[in-house]
N, C-alpha and C positions, 0 to 999 in steps of 0.2 A: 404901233410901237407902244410899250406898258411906260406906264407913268411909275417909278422906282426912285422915289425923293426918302423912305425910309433910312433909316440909320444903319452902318452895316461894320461890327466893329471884329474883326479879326486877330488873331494871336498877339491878344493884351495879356498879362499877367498882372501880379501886383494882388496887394489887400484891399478889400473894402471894408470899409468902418461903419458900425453904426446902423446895417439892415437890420432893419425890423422896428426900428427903436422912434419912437414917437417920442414930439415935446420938445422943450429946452432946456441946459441945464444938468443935463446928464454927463455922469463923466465912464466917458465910453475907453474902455481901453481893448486889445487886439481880442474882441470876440466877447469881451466881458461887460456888463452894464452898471453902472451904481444911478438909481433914479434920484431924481432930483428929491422929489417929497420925502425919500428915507433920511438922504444928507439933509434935508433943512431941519430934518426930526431928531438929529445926532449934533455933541457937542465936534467942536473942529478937530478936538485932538484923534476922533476916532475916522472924523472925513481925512484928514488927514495923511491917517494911517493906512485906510484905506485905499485910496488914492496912489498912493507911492505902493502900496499890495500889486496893484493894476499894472502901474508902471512898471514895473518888476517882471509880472507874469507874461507880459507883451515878447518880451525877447522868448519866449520860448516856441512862439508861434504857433498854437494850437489850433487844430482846425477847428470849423463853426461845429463839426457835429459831434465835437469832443467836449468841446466849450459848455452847449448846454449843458449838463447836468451840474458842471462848475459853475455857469452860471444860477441855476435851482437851489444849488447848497446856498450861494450868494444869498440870494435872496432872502431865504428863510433864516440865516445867522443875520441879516441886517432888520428884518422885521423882529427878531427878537429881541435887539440892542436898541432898536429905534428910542428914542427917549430916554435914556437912561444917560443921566453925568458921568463923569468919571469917577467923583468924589462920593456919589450915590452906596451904600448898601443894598443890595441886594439880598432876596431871599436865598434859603437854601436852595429852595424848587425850582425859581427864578436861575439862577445859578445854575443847576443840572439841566434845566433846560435850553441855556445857553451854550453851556460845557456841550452836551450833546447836539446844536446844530453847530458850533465850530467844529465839533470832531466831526462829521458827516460832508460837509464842505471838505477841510482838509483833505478827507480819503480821496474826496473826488476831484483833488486837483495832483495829489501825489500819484493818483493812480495814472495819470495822463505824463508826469516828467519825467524827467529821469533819475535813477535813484542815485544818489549825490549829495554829499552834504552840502554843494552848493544851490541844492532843491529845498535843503530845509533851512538855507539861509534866506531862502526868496520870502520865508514867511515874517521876516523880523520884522518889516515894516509895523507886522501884526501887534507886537509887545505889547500896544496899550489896553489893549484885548485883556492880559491875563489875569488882570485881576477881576474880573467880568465873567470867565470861566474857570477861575479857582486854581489855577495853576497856569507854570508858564507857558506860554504857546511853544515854543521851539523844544519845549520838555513832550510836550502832548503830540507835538509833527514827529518829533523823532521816535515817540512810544509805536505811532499810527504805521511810521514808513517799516519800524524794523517789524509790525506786523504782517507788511504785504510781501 
């Protein structure tokens, strides 16, 4: 007789949160990651915004392998802002080059929803963003969505 004490888990469904994602502190939402050391590198109003971003995109349910690249844009728009106040000026460069990883993010979170204007409302959490990218975010989602 085999010794058969393994685990044996059959017709589960459901989400799981959080694979892959090492540490503490992280605010993990349905597939998407904010690291902890960006948010401690950002003033609140932008963790914030962020945050309630997360919360927002969760209801749309996107799968993990749609996720990534939403999650890639993430990243590289929050290592651009990292450090930066609200109240800070900004260079021109600095600027374009932020303007340019929020628009790159955006595509790639538009291109997974549905086209809606209550897809380009999921971004509003975004607002404190716009002066940070030189115009307003829900002006720049809408420019991006009537391009796709």
């Amino acid at each position: 007789m085999e010794n058969d004490r393994g685990v044996h888990i059959g017709n589960v469904g459901g989400d799981v949160f959080g694979v892959g994602v090492a540490g503490s502190g992280n605010v993990i939402g349905k597939n998407i990651v904010i690291n902890k050391q960006q948010l401690e590198n950002m003033p609140s109003e932008y963790v914030e915004s962020l945050t309630k971003f997360i919360e927002e995109f969760k209801k749309y349910n996107i799968p993990p392998e749609q996720a990534k690249p939403i999650q890639d844009g993430l990243n590289d728009f929050t290592k651009e802002v990292e450090g930066i106040k609200p109240e800070e000026k900004v260079s021109i460069v600095k600027q374009k080059n932020i303007n340019s990883k929020f628009s790159i993010f955006a595509e790639k979170v538009l291109k997974v929803l549905p086209k809606t204007a209550e897809t380009v409302s999921a971004f509003t959490p975004l607002a404190p963003f716009s002066k940070l990218i030189g115009e307003g975010v829900q002006h720049l989602v809408e420019a991006i969505q009537s391009e796709m």
